[in-house]
C-alpha beads as a LAMMPS data file, in Angstrom:
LAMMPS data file: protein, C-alpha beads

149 atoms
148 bonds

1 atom types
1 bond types

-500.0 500.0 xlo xhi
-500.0 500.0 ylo yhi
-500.0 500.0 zlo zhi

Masses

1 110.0

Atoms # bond

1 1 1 -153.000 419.545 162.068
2 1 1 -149.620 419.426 164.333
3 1 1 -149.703 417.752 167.250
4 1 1 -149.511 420.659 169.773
5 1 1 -152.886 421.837 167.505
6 1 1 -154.385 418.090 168.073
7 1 1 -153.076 418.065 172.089
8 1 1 -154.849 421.588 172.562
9 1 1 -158.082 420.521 170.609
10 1 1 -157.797 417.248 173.323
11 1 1 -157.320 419.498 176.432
12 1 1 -160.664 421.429 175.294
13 1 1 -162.501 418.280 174.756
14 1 1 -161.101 417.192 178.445
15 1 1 -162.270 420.548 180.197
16 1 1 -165.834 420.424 178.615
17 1 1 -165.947 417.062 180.327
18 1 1 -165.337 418.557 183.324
19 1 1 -168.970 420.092 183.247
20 1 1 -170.419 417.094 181.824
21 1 1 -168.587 413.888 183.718
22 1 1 -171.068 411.039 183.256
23 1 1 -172.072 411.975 179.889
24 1 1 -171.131 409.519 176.863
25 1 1 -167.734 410.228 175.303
26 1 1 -169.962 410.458 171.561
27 1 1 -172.083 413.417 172.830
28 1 1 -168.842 415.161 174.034
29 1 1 -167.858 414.577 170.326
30 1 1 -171.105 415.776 168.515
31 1 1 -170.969 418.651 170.710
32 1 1 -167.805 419.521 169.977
33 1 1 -168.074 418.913 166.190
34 1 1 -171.013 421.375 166.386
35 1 1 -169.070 424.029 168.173
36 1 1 -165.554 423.899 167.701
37 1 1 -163.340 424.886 164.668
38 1 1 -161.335 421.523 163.807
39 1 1 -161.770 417.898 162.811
40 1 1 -161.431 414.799 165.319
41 1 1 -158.438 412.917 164.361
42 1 1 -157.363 410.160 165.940
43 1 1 -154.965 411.381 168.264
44 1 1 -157.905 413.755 169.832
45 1 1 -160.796 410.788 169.944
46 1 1 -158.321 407.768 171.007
47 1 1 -156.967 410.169 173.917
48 1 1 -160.205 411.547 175.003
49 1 1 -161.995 408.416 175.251
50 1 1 -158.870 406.380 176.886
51 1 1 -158.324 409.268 179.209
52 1 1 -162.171 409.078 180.036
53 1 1 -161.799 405.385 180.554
54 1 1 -158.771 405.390 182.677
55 1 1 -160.734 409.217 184.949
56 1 1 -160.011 407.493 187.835
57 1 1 -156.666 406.350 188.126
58 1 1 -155.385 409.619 186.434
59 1 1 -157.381 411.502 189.299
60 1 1 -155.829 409.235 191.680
61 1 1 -152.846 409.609 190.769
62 1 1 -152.817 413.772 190.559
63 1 1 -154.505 413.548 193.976
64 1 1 -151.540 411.576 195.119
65 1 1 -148.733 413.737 194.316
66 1 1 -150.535 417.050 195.029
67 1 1 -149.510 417.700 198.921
68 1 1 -152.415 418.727 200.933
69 1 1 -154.485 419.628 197.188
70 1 1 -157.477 417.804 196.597
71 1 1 -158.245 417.540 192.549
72 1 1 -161.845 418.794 193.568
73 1 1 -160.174 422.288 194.288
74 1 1 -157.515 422.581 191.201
75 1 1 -159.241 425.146 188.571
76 1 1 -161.084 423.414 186.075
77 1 1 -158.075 424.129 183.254
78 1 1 -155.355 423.050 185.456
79 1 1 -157.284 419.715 186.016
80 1 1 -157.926 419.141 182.255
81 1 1 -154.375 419.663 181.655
82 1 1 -152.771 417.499 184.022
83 1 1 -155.716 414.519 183.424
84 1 1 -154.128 415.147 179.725
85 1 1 -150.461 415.129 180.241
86 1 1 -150.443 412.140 183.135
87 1 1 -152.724 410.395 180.497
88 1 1 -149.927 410.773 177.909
89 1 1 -146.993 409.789 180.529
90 1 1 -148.796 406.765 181.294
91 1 1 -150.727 405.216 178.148
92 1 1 -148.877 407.271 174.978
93 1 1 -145.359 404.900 174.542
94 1 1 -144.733 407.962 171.603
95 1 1 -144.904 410.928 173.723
96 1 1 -142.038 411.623 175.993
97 1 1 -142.723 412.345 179.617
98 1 1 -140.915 415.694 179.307
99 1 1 -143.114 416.578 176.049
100 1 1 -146.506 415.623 177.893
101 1 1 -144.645 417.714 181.054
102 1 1 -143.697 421.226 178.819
103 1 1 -147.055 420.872 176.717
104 1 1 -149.638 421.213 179.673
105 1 1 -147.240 423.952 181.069
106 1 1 -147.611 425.860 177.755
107 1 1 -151.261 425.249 177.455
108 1 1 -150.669 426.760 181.381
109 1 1 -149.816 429.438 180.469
110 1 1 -152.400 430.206 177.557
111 1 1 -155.249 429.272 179.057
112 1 1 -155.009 429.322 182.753
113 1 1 -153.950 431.865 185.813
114 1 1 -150.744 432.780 186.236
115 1 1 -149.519 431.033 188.975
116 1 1 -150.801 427.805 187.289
117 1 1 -148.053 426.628 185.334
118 1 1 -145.841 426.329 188.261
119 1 1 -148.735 424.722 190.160
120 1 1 -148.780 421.828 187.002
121 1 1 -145.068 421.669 186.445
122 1 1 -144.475 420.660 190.170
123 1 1 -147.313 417.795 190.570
124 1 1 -146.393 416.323 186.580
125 1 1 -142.618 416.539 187.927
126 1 1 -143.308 414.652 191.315
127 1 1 -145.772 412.082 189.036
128 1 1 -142.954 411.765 186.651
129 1 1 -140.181 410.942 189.084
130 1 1 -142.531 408.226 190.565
131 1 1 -144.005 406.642 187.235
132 1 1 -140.838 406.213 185.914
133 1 1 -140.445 405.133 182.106
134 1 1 -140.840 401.062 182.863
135 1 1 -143.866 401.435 184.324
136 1 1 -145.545 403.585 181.247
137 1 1 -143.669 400.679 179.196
138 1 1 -145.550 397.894 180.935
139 1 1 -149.114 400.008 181.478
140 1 1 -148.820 401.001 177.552
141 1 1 -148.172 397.003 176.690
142 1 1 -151.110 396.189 178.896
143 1 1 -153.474 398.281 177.630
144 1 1 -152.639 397.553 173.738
145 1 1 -153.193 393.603 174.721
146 1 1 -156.505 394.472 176.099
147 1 1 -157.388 396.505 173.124
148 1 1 -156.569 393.241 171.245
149 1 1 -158.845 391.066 173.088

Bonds

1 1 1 2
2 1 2 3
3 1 3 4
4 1 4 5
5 1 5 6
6 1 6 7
7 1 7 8
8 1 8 9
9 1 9 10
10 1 10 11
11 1 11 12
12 1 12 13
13 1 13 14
14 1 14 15
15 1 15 16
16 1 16 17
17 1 17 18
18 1 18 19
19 1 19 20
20 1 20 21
21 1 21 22
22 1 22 23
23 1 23 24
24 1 24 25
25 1 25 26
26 1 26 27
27 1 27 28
28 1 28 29
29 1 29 30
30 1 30 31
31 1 31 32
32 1 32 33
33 1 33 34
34 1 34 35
35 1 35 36
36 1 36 37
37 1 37 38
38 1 38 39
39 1 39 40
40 1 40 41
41 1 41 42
42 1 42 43
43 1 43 44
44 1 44 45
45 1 45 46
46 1 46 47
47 1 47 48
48 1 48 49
49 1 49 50
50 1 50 51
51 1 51 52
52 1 52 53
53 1 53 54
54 1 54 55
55 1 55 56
56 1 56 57
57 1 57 58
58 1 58 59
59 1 59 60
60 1 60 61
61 1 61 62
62 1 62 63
63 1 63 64
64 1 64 65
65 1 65 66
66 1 66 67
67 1 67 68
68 1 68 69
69 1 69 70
70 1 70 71
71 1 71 72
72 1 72 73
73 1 73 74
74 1 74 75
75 1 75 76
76 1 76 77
77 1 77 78
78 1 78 79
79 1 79 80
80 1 80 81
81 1 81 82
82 1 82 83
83 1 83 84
84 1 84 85
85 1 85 86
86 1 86 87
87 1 87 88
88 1 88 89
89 1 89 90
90 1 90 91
91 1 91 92
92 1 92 93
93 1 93 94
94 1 94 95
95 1 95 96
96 1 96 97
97 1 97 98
98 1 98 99
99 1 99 100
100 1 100 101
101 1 101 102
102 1 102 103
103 1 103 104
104 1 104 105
105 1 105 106
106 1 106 107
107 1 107 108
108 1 108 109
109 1 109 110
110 1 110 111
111 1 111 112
112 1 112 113
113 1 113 114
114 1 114 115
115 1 115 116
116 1 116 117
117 1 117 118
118 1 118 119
119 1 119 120
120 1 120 121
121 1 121 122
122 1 122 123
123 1 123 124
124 1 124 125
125 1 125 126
126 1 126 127
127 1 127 128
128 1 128 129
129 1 129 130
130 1 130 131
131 1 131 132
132 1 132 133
133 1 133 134
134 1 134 135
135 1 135 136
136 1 136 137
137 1 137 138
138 1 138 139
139 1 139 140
140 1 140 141
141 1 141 142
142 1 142 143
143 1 143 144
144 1 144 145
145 1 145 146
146 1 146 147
147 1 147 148
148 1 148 149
């Protein structure tokens, strides 16, 4: 499985949480290995359950660089999307911010309305700009510690 095949399998594990925030991360993964064509690798159950873990401050952060938008009225797609690309600018040290950035755009524009990939490309940009790559270095470092503990 590429990794675009693995990020896309990720972003539908992200939306069906959408419907189902609350619920433990292993149901989301029985369900999905009961309804969906493709195997959990790593890459799709480290993401989904570090993204789940870190819900919050991803939200936070969207909310915070979306002028006047509040995540509650982004469309369910464009929410998974950007909770899976700010979760790989932040926490994945291996994925560039411009790869996380041009993925979600072209899962955008697969999956979601038209004027959606614009929509994403503007709040990643703006998040981008003021993460910068030191911070993801030192959140990335962090979390692997705490992982170690």
């Amino acid at each position: 499985m590429t990794r675009h095949e693995a990020r896309e399998n990720a972003f539908t594990l992200i939306f069906e949480y959408g419907f189902k925030e609350g619920e433990a991360v292993e149901n989301l993964f029985l369900s999905a290995e009961e309804t969906h064509p493709f195997d959990l690798n790593d890459y799709i159950t480290e993401t989904v359950k570090n993204l789940i873990l870190n819900l919050t401050n991803i939200d936070a952060l969207i909310e915070a660089n979306s002028i006047s938008w509040k995540v509650s009225r982004f469309t369910k797609v464009s929410l998974a999307l950007m909770r899976l690309a700010v979760y790989e600018m932040r926490f994945s040290a291996d994925i560039p911010q411009e790869v996380a950035i041009n993925e979600a755009i072209e899962l955008a524009k697969k999956y979601d309305i038209d004027e959606a990939p614009k929509f994403i490309n503007g709040i990643l940009d703006s998040i981008k700009t003021n993460l910068g790559p030191l911070e993801k270095d030192a959140i990335h470092k962090k979390m692997t510690s705490d992982r170690s503990n």
